[in-house]
Structures are given as C-alpha cells and as structure tokens.
ROVEX-635426 format. One record per residue (C-alpha): residue number from 1; residue in one letter; x, y, z. Coordinates in steps of 0.25 Angstrom, whole numbers, always signed. Each point is the difference from the previous one (the first is absolute). Example, Ala and Ser with C-alpha at 12.3 -4.5 7.8 and 13.67 -1.06 7.14 Angstrom:
<recs>
+------+------+-------+-------+-------+
! resi ! resn !     u !     v !     w !
+------+------+-------+-------+-------+
!    1 !    A !   +49 !   -18 !   +31 !
!    2 !    S !    +6 !   +14 !    -2 !
+------+------+-------+-------+-------+
</recs>
This chain:
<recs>
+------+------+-------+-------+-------+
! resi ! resn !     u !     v !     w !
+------+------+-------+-------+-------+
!    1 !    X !   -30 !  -170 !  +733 !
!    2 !    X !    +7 !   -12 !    +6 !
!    3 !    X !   +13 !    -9 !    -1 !
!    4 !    X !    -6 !   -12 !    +7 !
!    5 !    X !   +11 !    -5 !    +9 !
!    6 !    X !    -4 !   -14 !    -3 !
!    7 !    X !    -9 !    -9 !    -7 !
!    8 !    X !    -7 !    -3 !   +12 !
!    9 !    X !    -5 !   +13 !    +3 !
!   10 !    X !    -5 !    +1 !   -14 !
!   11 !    X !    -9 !   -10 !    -3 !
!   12 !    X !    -7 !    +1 !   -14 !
!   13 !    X !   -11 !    +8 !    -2 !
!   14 !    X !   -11 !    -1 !   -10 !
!   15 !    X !    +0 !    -1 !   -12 !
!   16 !    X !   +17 !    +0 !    +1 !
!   17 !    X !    +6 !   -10 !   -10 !
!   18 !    X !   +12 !    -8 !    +6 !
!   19 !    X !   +10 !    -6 !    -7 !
!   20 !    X !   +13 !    -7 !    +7 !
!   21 !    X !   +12 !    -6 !    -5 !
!   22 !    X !    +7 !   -14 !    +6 !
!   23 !    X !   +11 !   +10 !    +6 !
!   24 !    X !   -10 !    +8 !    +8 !
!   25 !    X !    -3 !   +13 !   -10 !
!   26 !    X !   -13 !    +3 !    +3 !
!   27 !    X !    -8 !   +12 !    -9 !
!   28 !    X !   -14 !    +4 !    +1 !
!   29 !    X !    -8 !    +8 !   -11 !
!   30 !    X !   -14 !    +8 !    -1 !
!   31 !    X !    -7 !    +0 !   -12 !
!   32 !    X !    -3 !   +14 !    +2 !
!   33 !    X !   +10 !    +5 !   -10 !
!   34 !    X !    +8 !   -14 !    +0 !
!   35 !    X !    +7 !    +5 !   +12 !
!   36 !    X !   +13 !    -6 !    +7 !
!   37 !    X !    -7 !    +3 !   +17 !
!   38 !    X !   +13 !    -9 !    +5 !
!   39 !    X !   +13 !    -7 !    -1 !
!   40 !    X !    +6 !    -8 !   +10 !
!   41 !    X !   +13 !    -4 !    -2 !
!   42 !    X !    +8 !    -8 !   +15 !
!   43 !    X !   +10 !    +8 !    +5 !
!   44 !    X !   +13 !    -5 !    +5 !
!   45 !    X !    -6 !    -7 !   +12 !
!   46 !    X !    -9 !    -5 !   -10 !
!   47 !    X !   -13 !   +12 !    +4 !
!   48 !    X !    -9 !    +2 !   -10 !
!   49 !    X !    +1 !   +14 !    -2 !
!   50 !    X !   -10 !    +8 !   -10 !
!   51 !    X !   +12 !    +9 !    -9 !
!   52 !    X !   -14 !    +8 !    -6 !
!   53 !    X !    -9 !   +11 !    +4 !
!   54 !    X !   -14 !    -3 !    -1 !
!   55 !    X !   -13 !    +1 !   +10 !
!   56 !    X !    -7 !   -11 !    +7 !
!   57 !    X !   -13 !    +3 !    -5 !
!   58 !    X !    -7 !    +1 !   -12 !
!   59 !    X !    -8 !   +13 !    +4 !
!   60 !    X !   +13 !    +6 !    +1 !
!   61 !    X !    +6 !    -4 !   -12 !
!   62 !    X !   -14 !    +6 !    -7 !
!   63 !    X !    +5 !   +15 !    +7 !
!   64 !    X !   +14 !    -2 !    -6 !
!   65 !    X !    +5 !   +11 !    -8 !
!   66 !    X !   +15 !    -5 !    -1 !
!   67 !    X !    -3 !   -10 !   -10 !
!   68 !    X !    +7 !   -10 !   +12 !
!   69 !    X !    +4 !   -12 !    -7 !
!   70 !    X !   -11 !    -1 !   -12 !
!   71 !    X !    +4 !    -2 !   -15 !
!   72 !    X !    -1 !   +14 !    -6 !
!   73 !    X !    -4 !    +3 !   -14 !
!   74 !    X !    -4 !    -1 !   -12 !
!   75 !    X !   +12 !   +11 !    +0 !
!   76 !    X !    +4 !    +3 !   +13 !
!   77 !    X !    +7 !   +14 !    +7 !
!   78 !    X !    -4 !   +13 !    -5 !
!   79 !    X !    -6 !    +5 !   -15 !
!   80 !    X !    +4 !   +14 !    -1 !
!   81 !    X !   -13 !    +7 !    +1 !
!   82 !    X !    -8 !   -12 !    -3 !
!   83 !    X !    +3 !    +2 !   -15 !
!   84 !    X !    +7 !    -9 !    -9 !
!   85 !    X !    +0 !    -4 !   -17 !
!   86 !    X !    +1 !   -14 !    -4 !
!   87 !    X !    +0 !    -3 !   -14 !
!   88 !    X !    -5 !   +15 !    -4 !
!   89 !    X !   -12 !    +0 !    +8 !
!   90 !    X !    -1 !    +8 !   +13 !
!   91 !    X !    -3 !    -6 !   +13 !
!   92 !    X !    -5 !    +7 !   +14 !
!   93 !    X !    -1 !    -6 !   +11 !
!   94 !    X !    -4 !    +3 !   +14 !
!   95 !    X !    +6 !    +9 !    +9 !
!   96 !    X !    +1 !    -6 !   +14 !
!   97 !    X !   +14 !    +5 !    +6 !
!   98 !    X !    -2 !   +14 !    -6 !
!   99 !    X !    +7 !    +6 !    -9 !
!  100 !    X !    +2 !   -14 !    -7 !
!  101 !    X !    -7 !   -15 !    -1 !
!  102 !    X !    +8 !   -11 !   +11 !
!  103 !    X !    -1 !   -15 !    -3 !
!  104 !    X !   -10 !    +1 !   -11 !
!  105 !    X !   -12 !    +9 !    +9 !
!  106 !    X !   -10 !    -6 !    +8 !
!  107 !    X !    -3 !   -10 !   -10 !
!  108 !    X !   +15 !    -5 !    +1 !
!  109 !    X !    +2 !   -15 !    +2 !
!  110 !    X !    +4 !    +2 !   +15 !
!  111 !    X !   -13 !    +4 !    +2 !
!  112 !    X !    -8 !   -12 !    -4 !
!  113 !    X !    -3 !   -15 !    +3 !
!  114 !    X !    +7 !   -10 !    -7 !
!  115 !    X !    -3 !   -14 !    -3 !
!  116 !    X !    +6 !   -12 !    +5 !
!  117 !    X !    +4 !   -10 !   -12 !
!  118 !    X !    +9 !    -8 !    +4 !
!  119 !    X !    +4 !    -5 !   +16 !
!  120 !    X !   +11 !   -10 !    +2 !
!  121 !    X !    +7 !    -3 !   +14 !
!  122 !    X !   +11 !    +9 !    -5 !
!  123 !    X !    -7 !   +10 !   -10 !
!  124 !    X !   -11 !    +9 !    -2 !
!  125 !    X !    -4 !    +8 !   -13 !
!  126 !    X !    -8 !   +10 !    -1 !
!  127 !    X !    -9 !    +7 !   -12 !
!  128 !    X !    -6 !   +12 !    -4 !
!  129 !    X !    -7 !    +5 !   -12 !
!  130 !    X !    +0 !   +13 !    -3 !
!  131 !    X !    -5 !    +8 !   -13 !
!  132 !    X !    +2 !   +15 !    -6 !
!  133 !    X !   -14 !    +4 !    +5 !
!  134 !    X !    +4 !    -3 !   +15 !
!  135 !    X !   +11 !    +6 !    +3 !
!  136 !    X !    +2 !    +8 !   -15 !
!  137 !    X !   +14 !    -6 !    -3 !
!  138 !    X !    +0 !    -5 !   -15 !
!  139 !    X !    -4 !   -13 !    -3 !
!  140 !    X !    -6 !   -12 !    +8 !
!  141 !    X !    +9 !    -8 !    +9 !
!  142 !    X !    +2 !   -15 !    +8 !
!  143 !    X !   +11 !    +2 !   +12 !
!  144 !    X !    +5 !   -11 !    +8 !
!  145 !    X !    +9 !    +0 !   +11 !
!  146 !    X !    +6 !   -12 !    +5 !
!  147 !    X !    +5 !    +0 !   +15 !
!  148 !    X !    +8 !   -12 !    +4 !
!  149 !    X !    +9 !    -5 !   +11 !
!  150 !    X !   +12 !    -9 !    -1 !
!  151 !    X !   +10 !   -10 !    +6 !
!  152 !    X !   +11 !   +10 !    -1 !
!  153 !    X !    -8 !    +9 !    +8 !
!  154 !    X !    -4 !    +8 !   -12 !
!  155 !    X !   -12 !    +9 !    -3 !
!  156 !    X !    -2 !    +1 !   -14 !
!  157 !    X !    -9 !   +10 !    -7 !
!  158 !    X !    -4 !    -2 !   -13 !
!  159 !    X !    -7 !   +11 !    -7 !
!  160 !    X !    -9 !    -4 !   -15 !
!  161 !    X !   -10 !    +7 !    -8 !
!  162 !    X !    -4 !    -3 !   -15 !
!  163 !    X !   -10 !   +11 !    -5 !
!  164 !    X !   -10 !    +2 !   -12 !
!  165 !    X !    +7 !   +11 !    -7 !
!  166 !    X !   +12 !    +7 !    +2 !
!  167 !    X !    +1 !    +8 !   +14 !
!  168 !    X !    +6 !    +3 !    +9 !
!  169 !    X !    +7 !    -7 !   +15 !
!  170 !    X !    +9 !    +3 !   +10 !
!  171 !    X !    -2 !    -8 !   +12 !
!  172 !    X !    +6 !    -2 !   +15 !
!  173 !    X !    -1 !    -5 !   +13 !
!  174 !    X !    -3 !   +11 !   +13 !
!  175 !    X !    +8 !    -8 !   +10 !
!  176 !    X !    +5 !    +8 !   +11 !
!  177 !    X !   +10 !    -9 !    +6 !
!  178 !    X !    +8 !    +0 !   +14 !
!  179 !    X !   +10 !   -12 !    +1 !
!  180 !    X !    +3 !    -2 !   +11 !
!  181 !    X !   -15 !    +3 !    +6 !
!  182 !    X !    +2 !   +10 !    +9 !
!  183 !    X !    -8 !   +13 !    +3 !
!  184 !    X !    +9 !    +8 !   -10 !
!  185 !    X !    +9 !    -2 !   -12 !
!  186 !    X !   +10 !    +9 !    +4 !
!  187 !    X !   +12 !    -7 !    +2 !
!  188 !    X !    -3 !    -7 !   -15 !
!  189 !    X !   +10 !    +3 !    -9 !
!  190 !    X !    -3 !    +1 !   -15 !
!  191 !    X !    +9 !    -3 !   -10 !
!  192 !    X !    -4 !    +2 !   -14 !
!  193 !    X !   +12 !    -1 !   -12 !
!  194 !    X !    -4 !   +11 !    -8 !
!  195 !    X !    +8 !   +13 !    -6 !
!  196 !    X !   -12 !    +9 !    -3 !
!  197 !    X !   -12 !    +1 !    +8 !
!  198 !    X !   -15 !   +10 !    -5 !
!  199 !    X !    -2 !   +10 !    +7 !
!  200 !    X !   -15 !    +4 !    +3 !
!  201 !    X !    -6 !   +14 !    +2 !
!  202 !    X !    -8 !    +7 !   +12 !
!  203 !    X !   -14 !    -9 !    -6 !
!  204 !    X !    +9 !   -14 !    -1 !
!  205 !    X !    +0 !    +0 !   -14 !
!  206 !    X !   +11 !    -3 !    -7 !
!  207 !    X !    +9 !   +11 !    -8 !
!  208 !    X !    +5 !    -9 !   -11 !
!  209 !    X !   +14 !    +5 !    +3 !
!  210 !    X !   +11 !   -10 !    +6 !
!  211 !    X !    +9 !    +4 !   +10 !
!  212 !    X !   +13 !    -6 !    +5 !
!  213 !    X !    +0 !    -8 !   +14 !
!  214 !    X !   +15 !    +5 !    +3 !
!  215 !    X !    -4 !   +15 !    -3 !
!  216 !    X !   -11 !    -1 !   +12 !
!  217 !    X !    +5 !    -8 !   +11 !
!  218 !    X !    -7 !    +4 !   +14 !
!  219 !    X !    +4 !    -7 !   +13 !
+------+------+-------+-------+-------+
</recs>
C-alpha cells in the first residue's frame, strides 16, 4: 500500500487509465473490477497529493482481498449465510467469508475485468455483463459505472444497471481514503449526521436492530 507523495513519483503504470480535469484533479482507474488506483488532488502549496489507497502494480492489485477501490457488486457487503428469497424462489450463493457470502462471492463484480466504453478527457465508463448462471443472482444484468472529474474539483461516481428480469442490485465503491496523504488516517475526523447507527455481530453481519448513537458514545 502507498499514498504516493507526489505525481511525480508515481508515474502511470499499464494499463492505468487517467483522467484529469483543467483544475489539476487527476484519477487513474484499472479495468480489473473498474477500480479507482488514485486521486490526486493539489494541496495548499499546490502538491498533488494521492487522498486514496491503492498499489502501484497490477500483480498486486490481482492478490487484493480488501476489495481496494473496486466497484463491488452485484449486491455488495454480506448475505447472511449465502441465502436469500427473491420473488419465492431461493437463492445460495457461495460461501467465501465464512459463515456468510461478501460482495456477491468469487464471481462478484470486483473480481472481474470490465470493459472500457466510453473515454473522454474527463470520463471513463466502464461495463460489465453479468447473468444468473455466473455469479447465481436472479436475472441477467448490463452495469455501468461512470467515473468523471470536474472543474469544481469534483469526482463523480455514477452507478447504472438496467437488467433482463427482475433482480436484484446493491452496489458501491471500496475506496479507502486518507486526505491528507499521510501514512495513517488517525487524526481524520469523521463526522456523520445520523441519530441511529446498525450494529453488526461477532461475523460482521448486521443484526437488523437500530441502536441510538447518543446511547453508545465511546471516546
């Protein structure tokens, strides 16, 4: 893992695809799971400075088990024992983070190589097509996911799937960001408006129970 301290020192790699804004937002993408590698973005002496986690390679980007900035899905986080009923009909899917499915199995999304369908300056889109016998979610699928950079250093990521029948689709982006690309993220500070939070158990499964922020405050 890396931040890169500056754009220099991280030349692109093969087959990195790089898209910059006129303000200097700079992003590089893998098709391997349409991956966000990097975002450079200048710092107050006008730096670029990579705010993402990522790897400078694409063998080690092949090893990754963190899912590091790859579009996860078709439904991504955790199926409860890899079991789940969609219109009356019961679904199994792989067990790969035992005792339940994470990011769809080994067939997920993440996992694959997308295609490159649209490239402009700015933009990239990505496709994948997936079906009920690869990856044994209902129905057959078209995804796209649009990355694009803009001149109120912006990243927008737009997420888009039409399908054959009806389904099922729950997607997201892995980024691991650190903003102010240092080594560690430990003097971020999260804020998120909320009033209630989920609570997971021992297997990082949700327990469908909503628990009050105020009533589990830590320091």
């Amino acid at each position: 893992l890396r931040p890169h301290p500056t754009l220099s020192a991280a030349a692109p790699i093969e087959p990195f695809i790089e898209i910059s804004s006129s303000q200097g937002l700079t992003a590089r993408f893998l098709p391997l799971g349409a991956t966000l590698a990097s975002l450079f973005v200048k710092d107050r002496d006008s730096n670029p400075v990579d705010v993402v986690l990522g790897f400078d390679d694409i063998k080690s980007y092949k090893k990754d088990n963190a899912y590091i900035g790859r579009t996860v899905g078709r439904v991504c986080n955790r199926i409860g024992f890899g079991n789940f009923v969609f219109d009356g009909k019961k679904y199994k899917l792989p067990i790969d983070c035992p005792p339940h499915s994470l990011h769809s199995g080994p067939k997920g999304i993440a996992l694959r190589e997308w295609e490159v369908v649209r490239r402009t300056p700015t933009s990239v889109t990505f496709r994948m097509m997936t079906d009920e016998s690869e990856d044994g979610l209902p129905g057959d699928a078209k995804i796209d996911v649009t990355y694009t950079v803009n001149d109120r250093n912006q990243l927008v990521i737009e997420h888009g799937a039409t399908c054959t029948s009806p389904g099922v689709l729950n997607l997201t982006n892995h980024t691991y960001w650190n903003l102010d690309g240092g080594e560690t993220v430990r003097q971020h500070v999260l804020h998120v408006d909320a009033d209630k939070y989920l609570p997971t158990d021992s297997t990082d499964y949700p327990t469908g129970n909503f628990s009050l922020v105020f009533q589990n405050l830590t320091r």
